[in-house]
C-alpha positions as CSV (number, residue, x, y, z in Angstrom):
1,X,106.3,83.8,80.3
2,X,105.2,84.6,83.9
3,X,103.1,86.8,85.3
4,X,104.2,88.9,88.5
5,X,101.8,90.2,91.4
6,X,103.5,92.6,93.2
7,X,103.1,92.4,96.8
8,X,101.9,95.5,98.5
9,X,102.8,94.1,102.0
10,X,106.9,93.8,101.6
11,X,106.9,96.1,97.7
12,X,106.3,99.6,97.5
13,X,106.7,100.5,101.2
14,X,108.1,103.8,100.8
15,X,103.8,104.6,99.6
16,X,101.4,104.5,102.4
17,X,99.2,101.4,101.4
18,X,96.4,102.3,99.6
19,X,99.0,104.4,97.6
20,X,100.7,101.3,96.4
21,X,98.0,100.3,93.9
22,X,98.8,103.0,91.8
23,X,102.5,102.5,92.2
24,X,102.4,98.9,91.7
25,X,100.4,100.3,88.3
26,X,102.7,102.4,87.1
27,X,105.2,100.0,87.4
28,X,103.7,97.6,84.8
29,X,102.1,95.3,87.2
30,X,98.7,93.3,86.1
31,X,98.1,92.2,89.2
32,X,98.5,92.8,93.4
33,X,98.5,90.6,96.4
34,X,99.4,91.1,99.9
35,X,99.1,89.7,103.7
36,X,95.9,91.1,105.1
37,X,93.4,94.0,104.0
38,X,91.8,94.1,107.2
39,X,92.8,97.3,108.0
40,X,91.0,98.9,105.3
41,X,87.2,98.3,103.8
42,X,86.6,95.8,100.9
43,X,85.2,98.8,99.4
44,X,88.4,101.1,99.6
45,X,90.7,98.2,98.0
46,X,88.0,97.4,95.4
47,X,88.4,101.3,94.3
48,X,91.7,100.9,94.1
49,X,91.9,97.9,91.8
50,X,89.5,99.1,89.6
51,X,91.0,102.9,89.1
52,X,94.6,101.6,88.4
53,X,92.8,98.3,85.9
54,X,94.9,95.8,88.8
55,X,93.6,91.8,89.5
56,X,93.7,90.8,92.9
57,X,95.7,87.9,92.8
58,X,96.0,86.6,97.0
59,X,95.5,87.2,100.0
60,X,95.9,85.7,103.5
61,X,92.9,84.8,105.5
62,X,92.6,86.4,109.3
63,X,95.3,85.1,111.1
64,X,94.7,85.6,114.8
65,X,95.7,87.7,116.9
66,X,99.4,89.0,114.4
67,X,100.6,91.2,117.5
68,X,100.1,88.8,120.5
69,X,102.5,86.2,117.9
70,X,99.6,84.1,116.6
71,X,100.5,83.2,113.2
72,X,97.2,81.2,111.7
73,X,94.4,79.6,113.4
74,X,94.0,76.4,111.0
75,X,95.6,73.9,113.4
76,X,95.3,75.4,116.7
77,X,92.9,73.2,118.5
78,X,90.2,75.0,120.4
79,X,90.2,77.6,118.0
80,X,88.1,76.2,115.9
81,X,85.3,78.5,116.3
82,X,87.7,82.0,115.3
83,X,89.0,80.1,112.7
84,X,85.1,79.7,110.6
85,X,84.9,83.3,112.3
86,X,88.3,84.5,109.7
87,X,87.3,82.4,107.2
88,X,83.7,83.8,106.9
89,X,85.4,87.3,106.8
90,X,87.8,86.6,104.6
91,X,85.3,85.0,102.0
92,X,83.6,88.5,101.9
93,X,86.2,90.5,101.2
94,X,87.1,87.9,98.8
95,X,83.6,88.6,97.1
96,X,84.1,91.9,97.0
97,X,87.5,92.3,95.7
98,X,87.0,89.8,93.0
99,X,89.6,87.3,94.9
100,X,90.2,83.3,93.7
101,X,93.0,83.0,96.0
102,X,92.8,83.0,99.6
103,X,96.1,81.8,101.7
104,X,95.0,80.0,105.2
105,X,97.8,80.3,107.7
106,X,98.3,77.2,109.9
107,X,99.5,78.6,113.2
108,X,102.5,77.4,115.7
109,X,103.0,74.1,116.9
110,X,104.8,74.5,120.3
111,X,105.5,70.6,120.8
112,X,106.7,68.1,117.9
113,X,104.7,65.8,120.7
114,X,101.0,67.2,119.4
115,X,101.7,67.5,115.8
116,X,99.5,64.6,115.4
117,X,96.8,66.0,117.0
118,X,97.4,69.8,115.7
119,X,96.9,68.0,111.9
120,X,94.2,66.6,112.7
121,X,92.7,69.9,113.4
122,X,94.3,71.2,110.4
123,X,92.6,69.1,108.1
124,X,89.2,69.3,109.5
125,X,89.7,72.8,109.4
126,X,90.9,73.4,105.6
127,X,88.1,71.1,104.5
128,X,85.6,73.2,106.0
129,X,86.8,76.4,104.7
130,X,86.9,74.6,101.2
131,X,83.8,73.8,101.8
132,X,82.6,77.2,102.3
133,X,85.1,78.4,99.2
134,X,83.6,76.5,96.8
135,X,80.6,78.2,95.9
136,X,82.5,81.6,96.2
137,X,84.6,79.9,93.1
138,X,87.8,80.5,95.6
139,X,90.9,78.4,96.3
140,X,92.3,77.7,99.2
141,X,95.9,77.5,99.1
142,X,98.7,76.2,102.0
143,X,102.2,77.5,102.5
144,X,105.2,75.6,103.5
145,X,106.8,78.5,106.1
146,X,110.1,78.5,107.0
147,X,111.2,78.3,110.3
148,X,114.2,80.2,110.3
149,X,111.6,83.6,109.4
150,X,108.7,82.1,111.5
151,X,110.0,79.8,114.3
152,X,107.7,76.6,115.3
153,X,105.7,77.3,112.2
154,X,102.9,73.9,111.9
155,X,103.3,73.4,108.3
156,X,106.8,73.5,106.7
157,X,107.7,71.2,103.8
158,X,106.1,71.5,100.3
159,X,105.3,67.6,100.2
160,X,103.6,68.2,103.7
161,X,101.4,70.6,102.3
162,X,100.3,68.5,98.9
163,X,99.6,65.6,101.6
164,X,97.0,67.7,103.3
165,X,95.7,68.6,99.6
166,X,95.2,64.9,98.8
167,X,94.1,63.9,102.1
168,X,91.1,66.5,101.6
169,X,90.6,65.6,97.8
170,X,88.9,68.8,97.0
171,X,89.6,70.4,93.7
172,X,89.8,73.8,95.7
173,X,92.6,72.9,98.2
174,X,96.3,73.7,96.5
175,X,99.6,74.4,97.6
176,X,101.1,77.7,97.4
177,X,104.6,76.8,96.5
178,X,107.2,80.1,97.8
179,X,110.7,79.3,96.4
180,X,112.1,81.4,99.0
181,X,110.9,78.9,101.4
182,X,111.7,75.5,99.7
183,X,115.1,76.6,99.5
184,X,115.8,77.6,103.0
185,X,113.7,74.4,104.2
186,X,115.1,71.6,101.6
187,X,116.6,72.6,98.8
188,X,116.1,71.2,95.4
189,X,113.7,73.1,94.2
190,X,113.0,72.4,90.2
191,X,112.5,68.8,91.1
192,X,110.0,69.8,93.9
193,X,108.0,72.3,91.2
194,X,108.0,69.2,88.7
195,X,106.6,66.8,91.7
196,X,104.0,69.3,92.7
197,X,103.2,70.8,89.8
198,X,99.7,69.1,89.7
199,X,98.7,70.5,92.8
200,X,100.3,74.1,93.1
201,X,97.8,77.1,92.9
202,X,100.1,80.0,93.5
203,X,104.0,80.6,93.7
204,X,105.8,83.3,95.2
205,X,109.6,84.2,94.5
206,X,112.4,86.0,96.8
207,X,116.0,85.8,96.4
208,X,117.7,83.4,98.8
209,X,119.2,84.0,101.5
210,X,118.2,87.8,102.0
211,X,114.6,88.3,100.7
212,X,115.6,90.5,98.2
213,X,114.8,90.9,94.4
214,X,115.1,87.4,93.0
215,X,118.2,88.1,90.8
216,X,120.7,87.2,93.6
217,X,121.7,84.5,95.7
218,X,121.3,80.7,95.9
219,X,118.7,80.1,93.5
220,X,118.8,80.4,89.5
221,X,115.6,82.7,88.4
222,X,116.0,82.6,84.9
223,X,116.1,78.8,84.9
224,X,113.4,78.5,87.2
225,X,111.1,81.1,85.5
226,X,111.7,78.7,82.4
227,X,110.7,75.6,83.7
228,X,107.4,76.9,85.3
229,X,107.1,77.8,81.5
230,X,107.6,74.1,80.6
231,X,105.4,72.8,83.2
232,X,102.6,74.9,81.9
233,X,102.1,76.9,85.2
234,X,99.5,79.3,84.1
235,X,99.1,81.3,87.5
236,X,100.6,84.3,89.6
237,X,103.9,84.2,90.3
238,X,104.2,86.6,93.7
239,X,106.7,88.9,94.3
240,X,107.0,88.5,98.2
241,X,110.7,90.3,98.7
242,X,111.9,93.3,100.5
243,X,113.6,95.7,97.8
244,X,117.0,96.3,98.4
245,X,116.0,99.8,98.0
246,X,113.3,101.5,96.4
247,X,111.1,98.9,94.4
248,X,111.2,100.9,91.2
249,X,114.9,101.2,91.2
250,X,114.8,97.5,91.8
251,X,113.0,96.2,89.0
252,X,115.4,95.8,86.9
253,X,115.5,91.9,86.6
254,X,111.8,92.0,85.4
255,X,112.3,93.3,82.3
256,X,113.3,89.9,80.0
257,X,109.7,88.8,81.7
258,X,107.7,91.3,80.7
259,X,104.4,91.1,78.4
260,X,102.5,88.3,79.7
261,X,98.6,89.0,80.4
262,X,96.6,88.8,83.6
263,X,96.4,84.7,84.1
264,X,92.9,83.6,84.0
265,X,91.0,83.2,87.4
């Protein structure tokens, strides 16, 4: 049966931030993850996670400059130094808030005519931050974006990202598989989660096409949720949607799920 983080970037936004901890508590929720804490002290979130008995199941690492339209550092060349910058700063809030998963946003490629040399930094890049993850215990994990929500986005396709896993060959490099992304991007889905299945560290769910709870649109939950079941996924499945409306009055296609403990770190 899966286990669902709620995400206390897109869920709960009706609560100021720290505020949605206790929401996402009340709710039923085991476990949190969102974009970015930045904005608040490791020590503030930590408080929060222990008074409301939440795990902290992701979050992203610095990403650049968010408001100038920078959108990950990984594979930006000549960033190379503010990308060891974000991930030494996301490592210790990772440390503090008792974190195993830490998202590393690739950036924008402007030209399909450097993509070669943009992965190249990519690469170099993710294996150096796994190398500074391991002995924190933490895993890095890459997204597949879609470009229809994040135009000229570097990495894209699921496969892509498993290919970056295997060309680093560390046990701490996975993908983090969002279903709301492999569908908009290519589709076909379950056979995609039983390709990858080896090398997936996190998933993340939305319905398809609006982002909403994920018990509309194009892509079959129930069946889904059942076959990461089968596959033996053991992990956080993310519940990266904007509510239609409020997200307690949208909860209702949680219930047949509910009951599973905290997944192991």
């Amino acid at each position: 049966m899966p286990a669902f983080a709620a995400n206390l970037t897109m869920n709960y936004v009706e609560c100021d931030f720290l505020d949605r901890f206790a929401a996402a508590a009340a709710d039923g929720f085991r476990g949190v993850e969102f974009l970015f804490p930045y904005a608040h002290s490791a020590s503030e979130i930590r408080a929060r996670l222990r008074d409301n008995d939440l795990v902290m199941a992701l979050f992203n690492a610095p990403p650049g400059d968010w408001a100038a339209g920078e959108r990950g550092l990984a594979a930006l060349p000549g960033r190379q130094d503010a990308f060891r910058r974000s991930i030494e700063t996301a490592l210790a809030y990772a440390a503090v808030l008792g974190n195993r998963r830490l998202h590393v946003m690739a950036g924008l490629c402007p030209d399909e005519n450097t993509r070669d040399r943009y992965r190249d930094v990519y690469v170099d890049n993710i294996a150096h931050a796994a190398r500074q993850a391991r002995d924190a215990g933490v895993t890095i994990v890459l997204e597949a974006i879609n470009t229809r929500d994040m135009p000229g986005y570097f990495l894209t396709r699921q496969e892509d990202a498993a290919a970056v896993c295997t060309a680093i060959g560390a046990e701490n490099v996975q993908v983090q598989f969002d279903l709301y992304h492999a569908q908009i991007m290519q589709g076909d889905v379950a056979t995609r989660l039983r390709a990858l299945m080896p090398v997936i560290g996190h998933i993340q769910a939305a319905g398809v096409p609006d982002r909403h709870e994920p018990d509309d649109g194009e892509l079959a939950y129930p069946y889904l949720f059942r076959l990461l079941d089968t596959l033996g996924y053991a992990g956080w499945i993310g519940c990266e949607y904007r509510p239609r409306g409020t997200m307690r009055a949208g909860l209702g296609w949680i219930e047949p799920w509910r009951g599973r403990s905290a997944p192991s770190p």
